[in-house]
N, CA, C and O of each residue as an XYZ file, in Angstrom:
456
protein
N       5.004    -18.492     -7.087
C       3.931    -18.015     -7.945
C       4.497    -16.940     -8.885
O       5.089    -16.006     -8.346
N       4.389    -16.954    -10.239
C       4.769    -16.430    -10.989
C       3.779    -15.036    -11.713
O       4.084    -13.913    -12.115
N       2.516    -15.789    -11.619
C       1.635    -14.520    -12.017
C       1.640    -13.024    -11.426
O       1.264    -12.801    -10.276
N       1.964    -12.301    -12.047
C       1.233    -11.177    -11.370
C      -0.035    -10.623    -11.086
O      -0.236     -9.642    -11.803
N      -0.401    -10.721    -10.783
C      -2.030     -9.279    -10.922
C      -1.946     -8.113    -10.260
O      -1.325     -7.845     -9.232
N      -3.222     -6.867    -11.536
C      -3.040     -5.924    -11.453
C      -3.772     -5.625    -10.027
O      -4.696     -6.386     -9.742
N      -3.424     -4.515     -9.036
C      -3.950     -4.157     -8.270
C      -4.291     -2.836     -8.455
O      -3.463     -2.019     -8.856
N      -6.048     -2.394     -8.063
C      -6.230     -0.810     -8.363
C      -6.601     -0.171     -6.920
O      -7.384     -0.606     -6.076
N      -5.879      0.878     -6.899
C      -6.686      1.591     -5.470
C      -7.140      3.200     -6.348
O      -6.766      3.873     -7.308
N      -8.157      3.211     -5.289
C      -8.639      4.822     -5.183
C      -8.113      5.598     -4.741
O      -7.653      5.680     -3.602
N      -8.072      6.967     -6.361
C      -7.021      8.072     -6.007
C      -8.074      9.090     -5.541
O      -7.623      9.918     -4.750
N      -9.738      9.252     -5.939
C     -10.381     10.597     -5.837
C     -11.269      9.884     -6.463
O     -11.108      8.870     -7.142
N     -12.854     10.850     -6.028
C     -13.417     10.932     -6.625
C     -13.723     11.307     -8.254
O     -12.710     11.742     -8.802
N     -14.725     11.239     -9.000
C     -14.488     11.414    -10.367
C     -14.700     12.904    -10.552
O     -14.248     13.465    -11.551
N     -15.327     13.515     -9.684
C     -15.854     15.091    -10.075
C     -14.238     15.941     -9.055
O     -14.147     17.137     -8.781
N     -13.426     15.082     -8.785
C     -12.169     15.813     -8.132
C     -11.160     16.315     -9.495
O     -10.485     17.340     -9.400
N     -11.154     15.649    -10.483
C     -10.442     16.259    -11.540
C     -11.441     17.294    -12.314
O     -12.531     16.724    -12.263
N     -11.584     18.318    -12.887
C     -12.121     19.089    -13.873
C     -11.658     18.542    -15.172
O     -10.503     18.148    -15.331
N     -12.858     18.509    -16.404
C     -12.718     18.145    -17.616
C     -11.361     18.951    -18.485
O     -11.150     20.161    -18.413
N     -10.611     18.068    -19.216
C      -9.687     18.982    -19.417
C      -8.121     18.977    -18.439
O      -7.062     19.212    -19.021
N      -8.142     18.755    -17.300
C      -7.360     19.079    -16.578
C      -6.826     17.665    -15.917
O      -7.512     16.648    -16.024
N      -5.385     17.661    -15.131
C      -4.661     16.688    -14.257
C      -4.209     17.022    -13.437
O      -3.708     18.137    -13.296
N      -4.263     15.906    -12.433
C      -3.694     15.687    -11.055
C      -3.148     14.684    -10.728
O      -3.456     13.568    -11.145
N      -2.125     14.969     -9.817
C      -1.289     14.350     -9.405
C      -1.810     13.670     -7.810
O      -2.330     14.373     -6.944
N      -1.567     12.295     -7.662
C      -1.643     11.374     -6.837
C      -0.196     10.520     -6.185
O       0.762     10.464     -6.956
N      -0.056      9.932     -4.931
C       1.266      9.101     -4.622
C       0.327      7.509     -5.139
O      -0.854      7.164     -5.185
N       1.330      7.045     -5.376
C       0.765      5.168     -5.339
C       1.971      4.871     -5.473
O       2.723      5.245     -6.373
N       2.313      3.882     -4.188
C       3.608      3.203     -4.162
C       4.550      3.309     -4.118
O       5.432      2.452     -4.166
N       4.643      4.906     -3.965
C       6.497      5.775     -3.411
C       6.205      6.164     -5.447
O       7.348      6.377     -5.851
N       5.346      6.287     -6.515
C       5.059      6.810     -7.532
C       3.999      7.821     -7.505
O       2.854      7.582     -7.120
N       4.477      9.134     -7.991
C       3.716     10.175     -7.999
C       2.968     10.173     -9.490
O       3.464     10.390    -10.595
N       1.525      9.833     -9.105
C       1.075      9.294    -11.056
C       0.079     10.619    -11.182
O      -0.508     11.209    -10.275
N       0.085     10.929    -12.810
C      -1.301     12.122    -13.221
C      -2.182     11.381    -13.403
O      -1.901     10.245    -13.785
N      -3.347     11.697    -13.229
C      -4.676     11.061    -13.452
C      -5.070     12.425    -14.504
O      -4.658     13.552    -14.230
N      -5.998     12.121    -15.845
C      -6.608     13.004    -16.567
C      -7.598     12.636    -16.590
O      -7.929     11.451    -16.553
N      -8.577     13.956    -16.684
C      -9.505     13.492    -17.534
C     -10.057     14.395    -18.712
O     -10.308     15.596    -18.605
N     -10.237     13.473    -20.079
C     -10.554     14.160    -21.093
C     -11.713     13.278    -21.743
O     -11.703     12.063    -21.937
N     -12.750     14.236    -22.040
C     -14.143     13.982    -22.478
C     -14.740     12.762    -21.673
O     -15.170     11.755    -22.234
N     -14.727     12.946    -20.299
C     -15.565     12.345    -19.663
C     -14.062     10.679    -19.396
O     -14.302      9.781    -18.588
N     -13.261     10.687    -19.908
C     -12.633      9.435    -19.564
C     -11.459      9.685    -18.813
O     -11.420     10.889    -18.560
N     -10.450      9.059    -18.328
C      -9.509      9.296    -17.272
C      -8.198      7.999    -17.833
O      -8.028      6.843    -18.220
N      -7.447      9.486    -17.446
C      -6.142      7.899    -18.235
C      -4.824      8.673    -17.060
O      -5.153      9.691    -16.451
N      -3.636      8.182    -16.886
C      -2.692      7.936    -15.885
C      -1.592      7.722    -16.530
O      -1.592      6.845    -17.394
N      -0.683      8.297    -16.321
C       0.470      8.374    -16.614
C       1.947      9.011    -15.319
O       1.723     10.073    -14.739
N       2.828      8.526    -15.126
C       3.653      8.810    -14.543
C       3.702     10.540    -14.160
O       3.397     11.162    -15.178
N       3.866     11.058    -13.509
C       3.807     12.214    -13.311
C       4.984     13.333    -13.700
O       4.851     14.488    -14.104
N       5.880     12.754    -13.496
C       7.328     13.161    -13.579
C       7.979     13.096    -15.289
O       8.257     12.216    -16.105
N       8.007     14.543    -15.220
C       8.294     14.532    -16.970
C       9.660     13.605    -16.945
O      10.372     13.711    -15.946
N      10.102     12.607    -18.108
C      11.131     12.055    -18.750
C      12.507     13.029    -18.577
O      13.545     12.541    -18.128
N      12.407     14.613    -19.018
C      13.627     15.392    -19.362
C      13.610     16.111    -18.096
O      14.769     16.488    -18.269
N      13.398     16.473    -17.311
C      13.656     17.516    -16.279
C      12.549     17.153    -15.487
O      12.349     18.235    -14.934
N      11.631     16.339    -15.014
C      10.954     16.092    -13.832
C      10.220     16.601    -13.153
O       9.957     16.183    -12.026
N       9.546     17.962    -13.846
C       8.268     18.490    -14.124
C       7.160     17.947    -13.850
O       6.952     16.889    -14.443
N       6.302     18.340    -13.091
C       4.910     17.075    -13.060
C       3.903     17.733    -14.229
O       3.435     18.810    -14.599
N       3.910     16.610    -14.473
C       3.014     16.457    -15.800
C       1.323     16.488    -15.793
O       0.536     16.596    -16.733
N       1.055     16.323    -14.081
C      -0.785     16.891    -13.926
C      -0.238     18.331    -14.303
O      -1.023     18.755    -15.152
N       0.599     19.138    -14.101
C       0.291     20.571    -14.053
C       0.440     20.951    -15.507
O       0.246     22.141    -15.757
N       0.726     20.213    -16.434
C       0.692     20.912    -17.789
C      -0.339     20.745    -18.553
O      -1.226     19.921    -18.334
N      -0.296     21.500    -19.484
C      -1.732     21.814    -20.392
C      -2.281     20.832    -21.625
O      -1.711     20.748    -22.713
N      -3.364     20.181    -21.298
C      -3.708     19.046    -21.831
C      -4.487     19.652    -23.142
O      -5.168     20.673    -23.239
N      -4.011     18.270    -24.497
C      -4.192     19.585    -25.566
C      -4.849     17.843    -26.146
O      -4.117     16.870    -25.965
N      -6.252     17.659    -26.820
C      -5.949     16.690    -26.948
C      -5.824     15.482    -26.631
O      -6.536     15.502    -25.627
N      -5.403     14.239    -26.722
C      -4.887     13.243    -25.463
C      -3.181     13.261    -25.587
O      -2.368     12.343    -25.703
N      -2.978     15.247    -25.477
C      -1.706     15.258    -25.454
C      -1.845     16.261    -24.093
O      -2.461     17.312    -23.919
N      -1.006     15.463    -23.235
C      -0.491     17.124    -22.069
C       0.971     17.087    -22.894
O       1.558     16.250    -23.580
N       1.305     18.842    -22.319
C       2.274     19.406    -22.609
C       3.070     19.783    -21.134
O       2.454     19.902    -20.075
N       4.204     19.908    -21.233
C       5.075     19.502    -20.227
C       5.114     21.652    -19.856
O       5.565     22.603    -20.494
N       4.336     21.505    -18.448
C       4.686     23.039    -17.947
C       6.283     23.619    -18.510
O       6.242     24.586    -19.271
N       7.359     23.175    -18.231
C       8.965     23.471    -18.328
C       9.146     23.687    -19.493
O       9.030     24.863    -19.838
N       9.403     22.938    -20.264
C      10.023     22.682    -21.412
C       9.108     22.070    -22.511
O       9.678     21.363    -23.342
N       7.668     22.258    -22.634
C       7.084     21.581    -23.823
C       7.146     20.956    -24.446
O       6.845     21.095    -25.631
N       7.708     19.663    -23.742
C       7.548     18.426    -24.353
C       6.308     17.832    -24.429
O       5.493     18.146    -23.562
N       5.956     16.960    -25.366
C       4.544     16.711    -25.234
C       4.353     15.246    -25.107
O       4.951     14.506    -25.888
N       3.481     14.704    -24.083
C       3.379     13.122    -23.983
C       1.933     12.582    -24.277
O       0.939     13.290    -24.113
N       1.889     11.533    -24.636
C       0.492     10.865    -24.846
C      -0.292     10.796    -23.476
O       0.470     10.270    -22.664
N      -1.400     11.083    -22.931
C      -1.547     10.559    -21.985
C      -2.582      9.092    -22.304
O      -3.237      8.766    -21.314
N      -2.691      8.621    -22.965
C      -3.254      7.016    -23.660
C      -2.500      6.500    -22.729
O      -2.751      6.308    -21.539
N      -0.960      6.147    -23.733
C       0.539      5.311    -23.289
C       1.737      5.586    -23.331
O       2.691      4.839    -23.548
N       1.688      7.413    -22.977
C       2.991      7.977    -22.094
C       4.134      8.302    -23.496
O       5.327      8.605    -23.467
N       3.345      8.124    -24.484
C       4.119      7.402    -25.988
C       4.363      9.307    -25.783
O       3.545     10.039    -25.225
N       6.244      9.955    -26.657
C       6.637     10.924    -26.568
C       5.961     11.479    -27.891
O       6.269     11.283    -29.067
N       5.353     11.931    -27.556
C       4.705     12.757    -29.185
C       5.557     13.592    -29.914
O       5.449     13.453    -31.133
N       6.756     14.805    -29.352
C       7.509     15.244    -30.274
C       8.453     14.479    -31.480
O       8.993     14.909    -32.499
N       8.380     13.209    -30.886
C       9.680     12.419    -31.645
C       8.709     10.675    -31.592
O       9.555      9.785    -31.496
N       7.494     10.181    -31.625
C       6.620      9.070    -31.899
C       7.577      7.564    -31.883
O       7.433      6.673    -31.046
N       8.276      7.555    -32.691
C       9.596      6.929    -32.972
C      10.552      6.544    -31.745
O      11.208      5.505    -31.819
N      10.617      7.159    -30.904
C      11.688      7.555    -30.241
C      11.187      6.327    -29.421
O      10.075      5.824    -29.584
N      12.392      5.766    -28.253
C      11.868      5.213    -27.016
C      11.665      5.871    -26.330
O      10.924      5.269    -25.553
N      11.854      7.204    -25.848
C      11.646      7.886    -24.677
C       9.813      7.985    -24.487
O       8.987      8.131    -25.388
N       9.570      7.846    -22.979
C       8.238      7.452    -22.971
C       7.963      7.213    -21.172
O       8.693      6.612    -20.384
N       6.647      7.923    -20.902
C       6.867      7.986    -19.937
C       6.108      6.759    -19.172
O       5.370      6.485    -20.118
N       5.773      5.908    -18.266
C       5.142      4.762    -17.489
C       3.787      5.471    -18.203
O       3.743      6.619    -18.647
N       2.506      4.313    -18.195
C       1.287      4.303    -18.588
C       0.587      3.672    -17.541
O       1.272      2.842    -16.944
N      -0.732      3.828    -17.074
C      -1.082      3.036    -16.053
C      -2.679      3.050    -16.009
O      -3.285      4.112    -15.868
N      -3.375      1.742    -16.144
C      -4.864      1.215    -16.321
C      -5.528      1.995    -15.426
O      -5.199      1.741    -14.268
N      -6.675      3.200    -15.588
C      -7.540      3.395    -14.722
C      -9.119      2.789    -15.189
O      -9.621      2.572    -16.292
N      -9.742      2.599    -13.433
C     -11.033      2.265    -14.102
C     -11.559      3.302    -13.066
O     -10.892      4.156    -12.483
N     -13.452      2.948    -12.912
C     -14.419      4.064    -12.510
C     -15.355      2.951    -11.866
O     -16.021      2.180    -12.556
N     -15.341      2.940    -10.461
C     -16.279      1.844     -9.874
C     -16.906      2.782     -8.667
O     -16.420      3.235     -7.630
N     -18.100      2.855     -9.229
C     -19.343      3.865     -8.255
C     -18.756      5.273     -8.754
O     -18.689      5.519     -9.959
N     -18.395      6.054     -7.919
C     -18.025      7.854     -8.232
C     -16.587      7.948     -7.759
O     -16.117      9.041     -7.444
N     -15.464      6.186     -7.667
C     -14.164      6.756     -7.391
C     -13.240      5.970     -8.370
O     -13.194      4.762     -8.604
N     -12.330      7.280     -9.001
C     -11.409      7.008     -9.661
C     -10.445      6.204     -9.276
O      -9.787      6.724     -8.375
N      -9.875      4.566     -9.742
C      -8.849      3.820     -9.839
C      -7.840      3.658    -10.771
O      -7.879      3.462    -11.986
N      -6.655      3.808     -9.748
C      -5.406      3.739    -10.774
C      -4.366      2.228    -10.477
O      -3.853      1.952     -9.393
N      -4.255      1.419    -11.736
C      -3.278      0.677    -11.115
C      -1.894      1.006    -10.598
O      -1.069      1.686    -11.209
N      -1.667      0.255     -8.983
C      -0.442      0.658     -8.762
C       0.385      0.517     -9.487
O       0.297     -0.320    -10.386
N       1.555      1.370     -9.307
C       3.058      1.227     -9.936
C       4.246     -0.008     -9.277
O       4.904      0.226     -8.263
N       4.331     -1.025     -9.887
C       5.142     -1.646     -8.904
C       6.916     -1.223     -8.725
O       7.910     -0.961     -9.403
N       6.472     -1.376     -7.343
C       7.900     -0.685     -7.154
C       9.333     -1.220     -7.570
O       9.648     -2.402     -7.707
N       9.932     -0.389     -7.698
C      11.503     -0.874     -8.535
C      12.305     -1.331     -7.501
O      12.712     -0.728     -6.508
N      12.561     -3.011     -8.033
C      13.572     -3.711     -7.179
C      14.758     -3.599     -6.696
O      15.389     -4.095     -5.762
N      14.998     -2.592     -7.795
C      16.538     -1.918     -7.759
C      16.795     -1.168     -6.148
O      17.821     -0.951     -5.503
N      15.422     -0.924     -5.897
C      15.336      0.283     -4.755
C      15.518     -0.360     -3.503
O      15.502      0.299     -2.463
């Protein structure tokens, strides 16, 4: 079988993040941020690209967090590097939805390499 499908589990409730703010969750040996800004919730890898910083703890500006360490700044949409747009550097992106009052994130599938 060749298809994949996405699988979502529950990281938290929806009133567990504050507006504005991120947290960090495990899914799959992947430590992912969950945000939420103006009422919506988006996911992104946790682990900054340049130095490995978690990225719930930096300051969401925008649908930009900024990297606590070193102020780099990432999309949290699609992880897309906002200082340099252009660039490939970019961190994993990941589908959340909202079913009853708990936040879902799709897992990260794990790297084969591992």
């Amino acid at each position: 079988m060749t298809e994949e499908t996405i699988e979502f589990r529950t990281v938290c409730d929806v009133d567990s993040i504050p507006e504005g703010e991120g947290r960090a969750f495990p899914l799959n040996g992947t430590l992912v941020a969950v945000f939420r800004r103006e009422g919506e919730f988006f996911a992104i890898n946790d682990s900054c690209p340049h130095m490995g910083a978690s990225l719930a703890s930096g300051y969401l500006e925008g649908c930009d967090v900024i990297c606590p360490w070193h102020a780099w700044k990432f999309c949290v949409k699609d992880g897309l590097w906002m200082d340099n747009p252009r660039s490939t550097v970019r961190t994993p992106s990941y589908a959340v939805r909202i079913v009853g009052n708990e936040v879902q994130v799709e897992v990260p599938m794990k790297n084969k390499a591992s």
